[in-house]
C-alpha positions as CSV (number, residue, x, y, z in Angstrom):
1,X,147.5,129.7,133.0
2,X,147.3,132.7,130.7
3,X,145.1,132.6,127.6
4,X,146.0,133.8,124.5
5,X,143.8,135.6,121.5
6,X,144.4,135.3,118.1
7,X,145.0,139.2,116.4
8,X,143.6,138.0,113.3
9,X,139.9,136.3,114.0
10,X,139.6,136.8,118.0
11,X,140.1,133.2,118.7
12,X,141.2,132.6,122.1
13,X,143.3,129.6,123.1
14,X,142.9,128.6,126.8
15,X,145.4,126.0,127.8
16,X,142.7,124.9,130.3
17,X,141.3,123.3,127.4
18,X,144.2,123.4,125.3
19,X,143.3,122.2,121.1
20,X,142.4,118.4,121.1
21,X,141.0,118.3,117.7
22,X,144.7,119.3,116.7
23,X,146.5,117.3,118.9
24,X,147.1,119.4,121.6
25,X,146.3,117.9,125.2
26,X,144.2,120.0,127.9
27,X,146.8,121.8,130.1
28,X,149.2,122.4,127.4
29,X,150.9,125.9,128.2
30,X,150.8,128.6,124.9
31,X,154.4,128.7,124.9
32,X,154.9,124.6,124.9
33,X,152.7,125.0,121.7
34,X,155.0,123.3,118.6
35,X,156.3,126.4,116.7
36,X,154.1,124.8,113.6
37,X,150.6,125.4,115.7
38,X,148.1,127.3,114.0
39,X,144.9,129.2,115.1
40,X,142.2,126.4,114.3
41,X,139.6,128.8,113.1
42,X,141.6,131.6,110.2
43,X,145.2,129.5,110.5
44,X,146.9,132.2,111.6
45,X,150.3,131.9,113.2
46,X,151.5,131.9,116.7
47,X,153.3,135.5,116.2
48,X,149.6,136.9,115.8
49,X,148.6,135.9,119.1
50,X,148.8,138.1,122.1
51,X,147.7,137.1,126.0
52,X,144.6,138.3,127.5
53,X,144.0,140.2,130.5
C-alpha cells in the first residue's frame, strides 16, 4: 500500500499502520480515509497530502 506525506509538516501516513489514536484501523487504505481525517501532528487536510515514492 502507498504511503502518503503530509505537504505541510512531513508527516507520513502508512496504512501499514494506519492512525489508531484517531480511530483509524491498521490496513486502512489513504483513499478509504473519511473525508474529515486530519494529519495528527499540524491538522492539515487530506488535499495537502501527496504519496511517496
Amino acid at each position: 500500500m502507498d504511503k502518503y506525506v503530509c505537504n505541510v509538516c512531513g508527516y507520513v501516513y502508512d496504512p501499514a499502520k494506519g492512525d489508531p489514536d484517531n480511530g483509524i484501523k491498521p490496513g486502512t487504505k489513504f483513499a478509504d480515509l473519511p473525508d474529515s481525517w486530519v494529519c495528527p501532528d499540524c491538522g492539515a487536510g487530506k488535499e495537502e497530502f501527496e504519496k511517496t515514492e
